[in-house]
Structures are given as structure tokens and as C-alpha cells.
C-alpha positions as protocol buffer text, in pm:
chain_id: "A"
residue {
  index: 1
  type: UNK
  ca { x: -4856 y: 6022 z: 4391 }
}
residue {
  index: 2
  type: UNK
  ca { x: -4563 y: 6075 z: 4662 }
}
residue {
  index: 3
  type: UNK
  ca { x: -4506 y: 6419 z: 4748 }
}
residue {
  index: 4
  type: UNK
  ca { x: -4127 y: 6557 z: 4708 }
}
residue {
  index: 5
  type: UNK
  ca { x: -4081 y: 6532 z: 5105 }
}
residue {
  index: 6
  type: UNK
  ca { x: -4245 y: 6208 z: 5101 }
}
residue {
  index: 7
  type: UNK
  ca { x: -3953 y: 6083 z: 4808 }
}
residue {
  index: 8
  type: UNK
  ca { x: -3668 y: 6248 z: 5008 }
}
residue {
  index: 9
  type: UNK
  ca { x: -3784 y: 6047 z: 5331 }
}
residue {
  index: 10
  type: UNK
  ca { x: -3841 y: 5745 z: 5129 }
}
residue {
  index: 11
  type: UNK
  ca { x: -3441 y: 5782 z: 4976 }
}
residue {
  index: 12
  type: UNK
  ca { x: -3279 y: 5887 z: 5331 }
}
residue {
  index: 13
  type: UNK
  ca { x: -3455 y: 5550 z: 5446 }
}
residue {
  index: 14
  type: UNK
  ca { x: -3335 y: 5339 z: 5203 }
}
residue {
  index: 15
  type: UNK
  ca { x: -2972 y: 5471 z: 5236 }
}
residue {
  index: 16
  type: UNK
  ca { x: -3014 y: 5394 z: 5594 }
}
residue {
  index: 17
  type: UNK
  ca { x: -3101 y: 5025 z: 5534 }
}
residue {
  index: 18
  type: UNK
  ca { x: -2836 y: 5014 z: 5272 }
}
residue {
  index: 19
  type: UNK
  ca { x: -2581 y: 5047 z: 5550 }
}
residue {
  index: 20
  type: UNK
  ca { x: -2696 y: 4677 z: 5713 }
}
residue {
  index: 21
  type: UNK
  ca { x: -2663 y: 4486 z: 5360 }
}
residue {
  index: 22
  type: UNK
  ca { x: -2449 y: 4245 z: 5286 }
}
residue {
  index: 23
  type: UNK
  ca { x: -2364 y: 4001 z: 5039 }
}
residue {
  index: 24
  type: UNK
  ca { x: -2606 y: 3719 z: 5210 }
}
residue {
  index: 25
  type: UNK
  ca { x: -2882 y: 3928 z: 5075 }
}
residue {
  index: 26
  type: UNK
  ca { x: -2972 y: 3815 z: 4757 }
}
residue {
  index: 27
  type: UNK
  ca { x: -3145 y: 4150 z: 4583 }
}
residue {
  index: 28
  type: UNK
  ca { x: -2803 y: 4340 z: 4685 }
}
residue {
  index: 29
  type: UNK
  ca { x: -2562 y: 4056 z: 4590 }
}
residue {
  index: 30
  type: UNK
  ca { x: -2706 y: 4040 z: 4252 }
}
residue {
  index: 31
  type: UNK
  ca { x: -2674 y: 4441 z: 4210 }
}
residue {
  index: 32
  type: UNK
  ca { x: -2287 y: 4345 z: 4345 }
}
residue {
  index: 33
  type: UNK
  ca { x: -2270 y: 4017 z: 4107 }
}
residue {
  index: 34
  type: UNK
  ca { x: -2403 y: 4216 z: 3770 }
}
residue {
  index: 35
  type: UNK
  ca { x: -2196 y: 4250 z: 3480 }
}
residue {
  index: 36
  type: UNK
  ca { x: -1889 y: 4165 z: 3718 }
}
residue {
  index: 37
  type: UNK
  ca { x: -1732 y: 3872 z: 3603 }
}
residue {
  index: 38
  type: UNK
  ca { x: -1442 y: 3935 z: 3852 }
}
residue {
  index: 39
  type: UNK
  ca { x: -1648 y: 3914 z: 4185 }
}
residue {
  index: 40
  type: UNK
  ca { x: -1856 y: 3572 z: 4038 }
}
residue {
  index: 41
  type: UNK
  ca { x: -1490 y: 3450 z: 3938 }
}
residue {
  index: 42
  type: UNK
  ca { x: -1317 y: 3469 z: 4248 }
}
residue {
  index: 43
  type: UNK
  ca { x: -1623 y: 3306 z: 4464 }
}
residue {
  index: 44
  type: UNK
  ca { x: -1622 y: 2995 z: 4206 }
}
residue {
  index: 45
  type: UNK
  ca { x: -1217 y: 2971 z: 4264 }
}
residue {
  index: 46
  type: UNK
  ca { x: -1214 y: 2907 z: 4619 }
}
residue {
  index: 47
  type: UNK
  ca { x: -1549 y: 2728 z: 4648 }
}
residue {
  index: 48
  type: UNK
  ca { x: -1447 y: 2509 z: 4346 }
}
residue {
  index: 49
  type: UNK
  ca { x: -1071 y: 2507 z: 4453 }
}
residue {
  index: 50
  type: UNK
  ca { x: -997 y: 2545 z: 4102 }
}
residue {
  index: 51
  type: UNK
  ca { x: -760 y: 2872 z: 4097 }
}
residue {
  index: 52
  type: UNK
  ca { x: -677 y: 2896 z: 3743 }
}
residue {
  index: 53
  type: UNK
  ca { x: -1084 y: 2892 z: 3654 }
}
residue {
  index: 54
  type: UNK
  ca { x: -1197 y: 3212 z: 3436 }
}
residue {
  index: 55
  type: UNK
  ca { x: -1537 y: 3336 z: 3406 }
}
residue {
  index: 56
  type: UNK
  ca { x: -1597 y: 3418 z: 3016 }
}
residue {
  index: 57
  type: UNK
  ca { x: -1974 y: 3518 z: 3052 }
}
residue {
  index: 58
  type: UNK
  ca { x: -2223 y: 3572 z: 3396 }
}
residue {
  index: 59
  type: UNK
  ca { x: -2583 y: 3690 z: 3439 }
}
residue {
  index: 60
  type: UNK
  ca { x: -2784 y: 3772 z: 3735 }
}
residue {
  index: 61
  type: UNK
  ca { x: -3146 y: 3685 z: 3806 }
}
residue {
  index: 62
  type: UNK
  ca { x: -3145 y: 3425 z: 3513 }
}
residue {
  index: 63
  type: UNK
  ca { x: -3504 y: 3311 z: 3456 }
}
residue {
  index: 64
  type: UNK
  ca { x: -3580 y: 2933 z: 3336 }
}
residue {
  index: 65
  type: UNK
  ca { x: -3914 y: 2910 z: 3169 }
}
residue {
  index: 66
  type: UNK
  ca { x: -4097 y: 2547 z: 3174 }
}
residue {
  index: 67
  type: UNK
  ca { x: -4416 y: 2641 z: 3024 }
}
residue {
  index: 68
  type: UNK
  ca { x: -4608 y: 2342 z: 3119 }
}
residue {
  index: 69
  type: UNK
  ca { x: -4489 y: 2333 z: 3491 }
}
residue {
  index: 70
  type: UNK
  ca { x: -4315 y: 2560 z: 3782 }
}
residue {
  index: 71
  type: UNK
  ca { x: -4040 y: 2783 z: 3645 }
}
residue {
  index: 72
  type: UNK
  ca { x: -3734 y: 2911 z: 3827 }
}
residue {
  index: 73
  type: UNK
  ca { x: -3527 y: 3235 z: 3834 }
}
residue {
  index: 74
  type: UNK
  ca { x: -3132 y: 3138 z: 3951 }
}
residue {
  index: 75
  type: UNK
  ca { x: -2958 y: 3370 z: 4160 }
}
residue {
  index: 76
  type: UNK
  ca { x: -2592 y: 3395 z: 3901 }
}
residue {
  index: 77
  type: UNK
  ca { x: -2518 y: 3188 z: 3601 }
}
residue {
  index: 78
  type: UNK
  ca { x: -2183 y: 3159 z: 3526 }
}
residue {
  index: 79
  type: UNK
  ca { x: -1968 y: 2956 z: 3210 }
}
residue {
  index: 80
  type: UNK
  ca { x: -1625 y: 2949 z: 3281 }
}
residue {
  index: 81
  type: UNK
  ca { x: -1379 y: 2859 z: 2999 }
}
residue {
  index: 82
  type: UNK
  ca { x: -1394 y: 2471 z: 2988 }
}
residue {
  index: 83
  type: UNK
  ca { x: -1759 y: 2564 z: 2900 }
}
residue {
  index: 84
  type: UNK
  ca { x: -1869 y: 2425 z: 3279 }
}
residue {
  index: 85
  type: UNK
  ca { x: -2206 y: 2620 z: 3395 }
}
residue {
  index: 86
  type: UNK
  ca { x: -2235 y: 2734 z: 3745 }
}
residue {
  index: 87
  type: UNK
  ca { x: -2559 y: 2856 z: 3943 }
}
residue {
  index: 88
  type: UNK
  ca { x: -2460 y: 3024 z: 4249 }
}
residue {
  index: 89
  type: UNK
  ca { x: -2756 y: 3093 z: 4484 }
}
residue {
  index: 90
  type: UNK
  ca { x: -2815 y: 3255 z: 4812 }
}
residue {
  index: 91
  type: UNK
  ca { x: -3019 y: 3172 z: 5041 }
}
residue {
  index: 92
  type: UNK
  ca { x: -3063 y: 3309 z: 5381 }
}
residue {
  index: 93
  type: UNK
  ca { x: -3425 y: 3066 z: 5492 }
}
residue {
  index: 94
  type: UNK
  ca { x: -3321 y: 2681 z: 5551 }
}
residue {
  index: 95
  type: UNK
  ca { x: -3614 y: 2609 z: 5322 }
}
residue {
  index: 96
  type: UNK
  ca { x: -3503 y: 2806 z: 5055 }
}
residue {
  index: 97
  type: UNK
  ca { x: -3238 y: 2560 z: 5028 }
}
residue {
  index: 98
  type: UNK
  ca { x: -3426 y: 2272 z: 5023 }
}
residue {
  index: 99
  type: UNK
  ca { x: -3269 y: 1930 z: 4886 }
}
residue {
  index: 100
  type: UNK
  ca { x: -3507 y: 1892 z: 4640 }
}
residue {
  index: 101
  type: UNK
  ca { x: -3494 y: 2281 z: 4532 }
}
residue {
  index: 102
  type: UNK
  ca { x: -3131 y: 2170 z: 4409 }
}
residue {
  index: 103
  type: UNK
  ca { x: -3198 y: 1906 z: 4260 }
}
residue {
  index: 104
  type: UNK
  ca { x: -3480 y: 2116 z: 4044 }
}
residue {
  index: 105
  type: UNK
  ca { x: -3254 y: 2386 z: 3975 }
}
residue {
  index: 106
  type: UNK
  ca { x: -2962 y: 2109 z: 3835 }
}
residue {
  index: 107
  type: UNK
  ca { x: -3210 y: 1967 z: 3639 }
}
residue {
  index: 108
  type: UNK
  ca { x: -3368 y: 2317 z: 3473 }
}
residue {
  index: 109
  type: UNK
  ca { x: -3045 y: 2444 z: 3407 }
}
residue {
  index: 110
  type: UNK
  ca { x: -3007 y: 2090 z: 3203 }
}
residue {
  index: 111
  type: UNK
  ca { x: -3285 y: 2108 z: 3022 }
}
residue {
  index: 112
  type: UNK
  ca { x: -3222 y: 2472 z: 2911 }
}
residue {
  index: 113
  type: UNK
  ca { x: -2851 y: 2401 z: 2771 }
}
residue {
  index: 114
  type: UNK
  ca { x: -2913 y: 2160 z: 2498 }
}
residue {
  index: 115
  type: UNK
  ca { x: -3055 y: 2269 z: 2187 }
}
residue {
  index: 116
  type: UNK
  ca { x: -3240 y: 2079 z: 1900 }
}
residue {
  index: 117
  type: UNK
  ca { x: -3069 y: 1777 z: 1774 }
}
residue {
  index: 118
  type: UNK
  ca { x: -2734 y: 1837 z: 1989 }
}
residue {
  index: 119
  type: UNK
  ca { x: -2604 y: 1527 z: 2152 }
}
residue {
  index: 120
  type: UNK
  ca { x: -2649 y: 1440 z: 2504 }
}
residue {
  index: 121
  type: UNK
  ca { x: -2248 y: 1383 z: 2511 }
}
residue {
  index: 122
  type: UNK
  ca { x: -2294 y: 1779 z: 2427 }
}
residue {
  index: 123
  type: UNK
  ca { x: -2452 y: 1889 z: 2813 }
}
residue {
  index: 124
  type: UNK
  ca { x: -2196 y: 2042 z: 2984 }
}
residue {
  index: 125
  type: UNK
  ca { x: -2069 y: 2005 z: 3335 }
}
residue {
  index: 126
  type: UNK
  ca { x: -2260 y: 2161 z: 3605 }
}
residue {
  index: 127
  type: UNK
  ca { x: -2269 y: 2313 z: 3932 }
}
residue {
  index: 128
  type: UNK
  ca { x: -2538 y: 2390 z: 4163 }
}
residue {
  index: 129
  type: UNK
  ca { x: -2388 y: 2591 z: 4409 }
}
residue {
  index: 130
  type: UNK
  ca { x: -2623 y: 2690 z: 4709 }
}
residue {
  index: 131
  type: UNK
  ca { x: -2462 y: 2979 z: 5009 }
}
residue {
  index: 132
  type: UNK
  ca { x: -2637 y: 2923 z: 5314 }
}
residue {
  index: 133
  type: UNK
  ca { x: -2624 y: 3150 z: 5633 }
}
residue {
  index: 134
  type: UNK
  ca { x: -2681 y: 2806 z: 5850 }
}
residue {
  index: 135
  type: UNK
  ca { x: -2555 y: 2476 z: 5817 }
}
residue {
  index: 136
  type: UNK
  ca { x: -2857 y: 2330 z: 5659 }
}
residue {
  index: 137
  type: UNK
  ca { x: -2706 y: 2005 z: 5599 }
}
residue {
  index: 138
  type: UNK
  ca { x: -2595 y: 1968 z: 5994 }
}
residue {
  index: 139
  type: UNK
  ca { x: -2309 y: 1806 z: 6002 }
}
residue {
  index: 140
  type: UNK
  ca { x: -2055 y: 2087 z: 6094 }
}
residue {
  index: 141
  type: UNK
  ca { x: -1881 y: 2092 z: 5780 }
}
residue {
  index: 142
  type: UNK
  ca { x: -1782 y: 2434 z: 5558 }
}
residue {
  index: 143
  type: UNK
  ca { x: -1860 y: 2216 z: 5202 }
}
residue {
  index: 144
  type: UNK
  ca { x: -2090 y: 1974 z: 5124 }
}
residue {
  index: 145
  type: UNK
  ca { x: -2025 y: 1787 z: 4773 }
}
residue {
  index: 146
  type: UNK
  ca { x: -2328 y: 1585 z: 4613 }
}
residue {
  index: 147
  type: UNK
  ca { x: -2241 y: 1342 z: 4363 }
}
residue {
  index: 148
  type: UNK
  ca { x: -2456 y: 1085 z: 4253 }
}
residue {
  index: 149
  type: UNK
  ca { x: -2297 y: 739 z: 4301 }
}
residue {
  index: 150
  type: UNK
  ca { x: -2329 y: 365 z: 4167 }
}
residue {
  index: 151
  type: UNK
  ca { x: -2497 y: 199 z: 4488 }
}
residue {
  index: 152
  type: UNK
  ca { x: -2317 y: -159 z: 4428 }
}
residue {
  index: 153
  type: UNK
  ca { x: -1945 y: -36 z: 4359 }
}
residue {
  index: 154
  type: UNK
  ca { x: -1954 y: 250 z: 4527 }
}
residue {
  index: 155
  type: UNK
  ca { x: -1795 y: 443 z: 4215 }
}
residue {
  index: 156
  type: UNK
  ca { x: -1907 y: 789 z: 4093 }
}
residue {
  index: 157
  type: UNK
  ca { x: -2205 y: 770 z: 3835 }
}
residue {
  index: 158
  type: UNK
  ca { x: -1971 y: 1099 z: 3651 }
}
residue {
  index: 159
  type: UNK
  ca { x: -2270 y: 1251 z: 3488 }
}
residue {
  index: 160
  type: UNK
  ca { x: -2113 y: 1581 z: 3442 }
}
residue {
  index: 161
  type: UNK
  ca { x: -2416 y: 1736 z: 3744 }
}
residue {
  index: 162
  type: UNK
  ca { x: -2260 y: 1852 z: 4058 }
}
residue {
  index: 163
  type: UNK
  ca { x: -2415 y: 1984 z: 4426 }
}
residue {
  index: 164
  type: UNK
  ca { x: -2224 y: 2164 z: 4644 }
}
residue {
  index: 165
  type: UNK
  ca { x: -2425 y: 2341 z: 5007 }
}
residue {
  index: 166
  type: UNK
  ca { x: -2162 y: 2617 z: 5121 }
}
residue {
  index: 167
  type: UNK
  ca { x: -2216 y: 2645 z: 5527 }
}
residue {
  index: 168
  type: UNK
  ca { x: -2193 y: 3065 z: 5574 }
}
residue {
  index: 169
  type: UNK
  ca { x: -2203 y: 2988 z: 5949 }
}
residue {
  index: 170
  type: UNK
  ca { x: -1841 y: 2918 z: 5934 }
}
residue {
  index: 171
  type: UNK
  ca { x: -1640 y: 3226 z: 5911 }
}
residue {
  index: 172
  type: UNK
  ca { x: -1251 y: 3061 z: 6013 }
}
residue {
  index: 173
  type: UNK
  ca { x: -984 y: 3329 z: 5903 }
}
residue {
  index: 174
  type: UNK
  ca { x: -746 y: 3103 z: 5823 }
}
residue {
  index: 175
  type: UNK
  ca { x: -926 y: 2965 z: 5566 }
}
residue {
  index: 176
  type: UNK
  ca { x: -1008 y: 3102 z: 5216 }
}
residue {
  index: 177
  type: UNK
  ca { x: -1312 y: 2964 z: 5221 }
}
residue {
  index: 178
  type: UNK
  ca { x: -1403 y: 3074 z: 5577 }
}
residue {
  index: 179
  type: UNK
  ca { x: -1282 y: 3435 z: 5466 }
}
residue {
  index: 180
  type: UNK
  ca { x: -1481 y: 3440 z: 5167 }
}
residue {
  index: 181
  type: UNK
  ca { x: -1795 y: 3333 z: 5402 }
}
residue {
  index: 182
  type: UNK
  ca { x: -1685 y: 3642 z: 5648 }
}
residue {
  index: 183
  type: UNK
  ca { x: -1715 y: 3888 z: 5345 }
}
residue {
  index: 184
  type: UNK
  ca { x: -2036 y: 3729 z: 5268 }
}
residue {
  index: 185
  type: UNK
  ca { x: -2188 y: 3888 z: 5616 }
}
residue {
  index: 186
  type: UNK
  ca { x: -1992 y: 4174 z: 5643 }
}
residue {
  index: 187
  type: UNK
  ca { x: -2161 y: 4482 z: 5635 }
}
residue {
  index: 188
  type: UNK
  ca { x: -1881 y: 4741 z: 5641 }
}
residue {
  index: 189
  type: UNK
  ca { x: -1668 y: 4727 z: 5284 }
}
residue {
  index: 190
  type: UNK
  ca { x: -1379 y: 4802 z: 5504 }
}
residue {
  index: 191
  type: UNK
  ca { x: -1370 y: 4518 z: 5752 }
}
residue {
  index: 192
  type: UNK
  ca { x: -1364 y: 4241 z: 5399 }
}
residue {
  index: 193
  type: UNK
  ca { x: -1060 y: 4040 z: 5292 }
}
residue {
  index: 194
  type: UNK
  ca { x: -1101 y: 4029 z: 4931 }
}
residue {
  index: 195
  type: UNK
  ca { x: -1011 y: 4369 z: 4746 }
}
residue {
  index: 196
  type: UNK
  ca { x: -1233 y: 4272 z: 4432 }
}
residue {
  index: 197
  type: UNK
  ca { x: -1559 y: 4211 z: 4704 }
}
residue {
  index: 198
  type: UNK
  ca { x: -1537 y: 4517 z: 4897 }
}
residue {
  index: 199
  type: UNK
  ca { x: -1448 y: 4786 z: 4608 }
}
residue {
  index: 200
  type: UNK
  ca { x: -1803 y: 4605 z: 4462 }
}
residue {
  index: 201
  type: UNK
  ca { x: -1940 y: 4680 z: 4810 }
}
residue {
  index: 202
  type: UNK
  ca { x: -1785 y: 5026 z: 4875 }
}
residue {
  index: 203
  type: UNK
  ca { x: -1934 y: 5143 z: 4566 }
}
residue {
  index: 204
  type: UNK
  ca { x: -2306 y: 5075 z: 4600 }
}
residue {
  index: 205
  type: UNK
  ca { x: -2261 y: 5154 z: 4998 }
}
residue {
  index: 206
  type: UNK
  ca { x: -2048 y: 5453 z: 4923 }
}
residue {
  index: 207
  type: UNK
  ca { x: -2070 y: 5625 z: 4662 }
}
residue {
  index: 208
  type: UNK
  ca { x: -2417 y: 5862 z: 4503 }
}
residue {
  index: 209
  type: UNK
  ca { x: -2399 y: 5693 z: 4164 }
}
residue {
  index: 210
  type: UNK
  ca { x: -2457 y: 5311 z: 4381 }
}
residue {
  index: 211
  type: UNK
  ca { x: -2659 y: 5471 z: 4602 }
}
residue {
  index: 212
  type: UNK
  ca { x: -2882 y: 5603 z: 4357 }
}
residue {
  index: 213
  type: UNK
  ca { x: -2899 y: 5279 z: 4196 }
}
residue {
  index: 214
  type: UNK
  ca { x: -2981 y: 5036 z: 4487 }
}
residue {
  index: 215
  type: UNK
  ca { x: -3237 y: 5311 z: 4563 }
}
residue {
  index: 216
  type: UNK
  ca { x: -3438 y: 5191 z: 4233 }
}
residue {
  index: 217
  type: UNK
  ca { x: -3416 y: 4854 z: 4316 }
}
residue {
  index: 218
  type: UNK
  ca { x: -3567 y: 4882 z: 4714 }
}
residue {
  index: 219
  type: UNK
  ca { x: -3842 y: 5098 z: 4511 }
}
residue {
  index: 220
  type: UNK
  ca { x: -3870 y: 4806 z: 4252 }
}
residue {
  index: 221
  type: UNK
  ca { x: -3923 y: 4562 z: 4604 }
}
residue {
  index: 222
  type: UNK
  ca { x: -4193 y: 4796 z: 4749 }
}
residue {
  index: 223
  type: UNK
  ca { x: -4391 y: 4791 z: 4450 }
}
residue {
  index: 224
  type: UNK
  ca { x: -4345 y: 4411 z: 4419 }
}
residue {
  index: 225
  type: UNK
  ca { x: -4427 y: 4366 z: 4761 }
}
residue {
  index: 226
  type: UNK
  ca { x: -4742 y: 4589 z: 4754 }
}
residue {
  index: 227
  type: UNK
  ca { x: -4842 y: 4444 z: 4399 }
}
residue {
  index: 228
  type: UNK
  ca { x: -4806 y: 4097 z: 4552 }
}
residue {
  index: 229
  type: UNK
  ca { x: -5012 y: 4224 z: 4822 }
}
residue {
  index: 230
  type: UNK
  ca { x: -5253 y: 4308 z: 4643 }
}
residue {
  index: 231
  type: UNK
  ca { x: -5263 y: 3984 z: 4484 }
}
């Protein structure tokens, strides 16, 4: 058991780390991202380009159970209201953000939206959305849009699934896009463009109540980092 000095150290050291997060790290963009519609909103209007799209319901660390293979837990999962379902993740490791990763995730977040005897003309649109610090995909460019094709015609297939990689490398001002990729690495609340963002950020950074609250979840990591240890 942790002596009352040893807790004290312990919470002055997490504060101190809590200074060099940012949104690119997924534990504290999911503490930013819960139960805040408005912050998962405005990332899915300028990555989607689709201003007048409204968030009507979002969860954070969504787990997707297959019980007879390899689950998956999904960084946000968003429905806006044309009833389209977005997974936004994060992912700071090229591997993490694997081709194949995205297409698993499109297809688990498939299999868990249809229920018993609903028609397949009932699976809604989707969007796999992945943030990447690099360019992962390497060819320079700040969105990458996956669509599956017909080979022969060279028309879209229009299955309703969607892949789009999001290069956080590029950080151009005088973009919205390369602005929202700038708050995504910024560490200081008051050096971000978008108002919504940094008040998020200000207030786990900045104020006792946040701070109190992202110092559960660092002690939440060390114990899941020593149990997995363990392990």
C-alpha cells in the first residue's frame, strides 16, 4: 500500500506529464472526446467536408466482441443524423494503422449494426476514419479516401463502407484541415485554433476537477501496465 508521500509524488508526477499531452494521444483524447458530442462533431465536419453534419450520439473506447475470434475496442463511435456511423481512431505507431487493421475495424463495426432479421439494405453508411502522426500511406497527401471500386469500369462499387487515413504530419494554417491536425499536437490549450478543442483541453490541463480526473486514468494505465506485466 502507497504511503501518503508516496500518492502526493505519484499526483505531482502525473500533473507534470499532463502538461506534454495532446490530442494525438489516444488515452487523453478519449477523456477530451467523452460525452462531448461537440468536439467529435467538429473533427467529422472538416475531415468529412460535410459542414452541416450533427452528431446525435458518440462513445469512447467502444468495445466489439467476436466471441469466436479477435475482438476490437474503437477509439470514438459516432452516428450523425443521416444515421451514418463513424470510427475515429488515433494512432500514433505506423503499425497501429495498418491497412488491414482498417479494413477489420470496417468490417466489425458492420457486423455489430445489423440486428436479427433486418435487411442488408438496412447497414448504414460507414466511416473508418484513422489520425495518423506520419504519413503512413506516403504519398504526401493530407487525406487519403478508400473506396472500393469495380475493376473493369472503373465505377465505385457504393457499398455504403468508407476509409479515410488523415496525414497529422501536415499542419498548413491555411487549411482547416491542416489547423485541425495542428490542434491535434498542440500541447498548450492556448496556442489551438478551434475554441470547442482547446476549452476541452484547458479543462483537463487546467483546471483541479480535470486534473483530478486524468489523474485516475494514468493510475488506471499503471495498474494495466503492471497487471499486463505480470502477465
Amino acid at each position: 500500500m502507497p504511503t501518503k508521500e508516496q500518492l502526493e509524488r505519484l499526483h505531482r508526477e502525473d500533473l507534470e506529464r499532463l502538461k506534454g499531452f495532446c490530442l494525438m494521444d489516444d488515452d487523453f483524447m478519449t477523456q477530451c472526446f467523452a460525452d462531448n458530442n461537440e468536439c467529435v462533431e467538429l473533427v467529422l465536419q472538416i475531415i468529412l467536408g460535410i459542414q452541416d453534419l450533427k452528431v446525435v450520439e458518440s462513445r469512447t473506447q467502444v468495445f466489439v466482441e467476436n466471441i469466436l475470434k479477435r475482438s476490437v475496442r474503437l477509439d470514438v463511435v459516432a452516428t450523425d443524423s443521416s444515421g451514418r456511423v463513424m470510427n475515429i481512431e488515433i494512432q500514433r505507431a505506423d503499425r497501429g494503422a495498418g491497412r488491414r487493421r482498417a479494413r477489420y475495424n470496417s468490417s466489425m463495426m458492420d457486423a455489430s449494426l445489423l440486428r436479427k432479421g433486418q435487411d442488408w439494405d438496412q447497414l448504414p453508411e460507414t466511416y473508418t476514419i484513422f489520425i495518423t502522426e506520419r504519413d503512413v500511406i506516403g504519398k504526401g497527401l493530407p487525406l487519403y479516401h478508400v473506396e472500393r471500386c469495380i475493376l473493369e469500369t472503373k465505377d465505385y462499387f457504393g457499398d455504403g463502407t468508407h476509409i479515410i487515413y488523415v496525414n497529422g504530419a501536415i499542419r498548413d494554417n491555411d487549411t482547416s484541415l491542416g489547423r485541425l491536425m495542428h490542434d491535434f499536437r498542440c500541447t498548450d490549450p492556448a496556442d489551438m485554433h478551434y475554441r470547442v478543442l482547446a476549452d476541452r483541453v484547458s479543462f483537463f490541463k487546467n483546471s483541479e476537477k480535470g486534473g483530478l480526473i486524468m489523474s485516475r486514468v494514468m493510475e488506471e494505465m499503471r495498474n494495466q501496465a503492471r497487471q499486463e506485466g505480470i502477465q
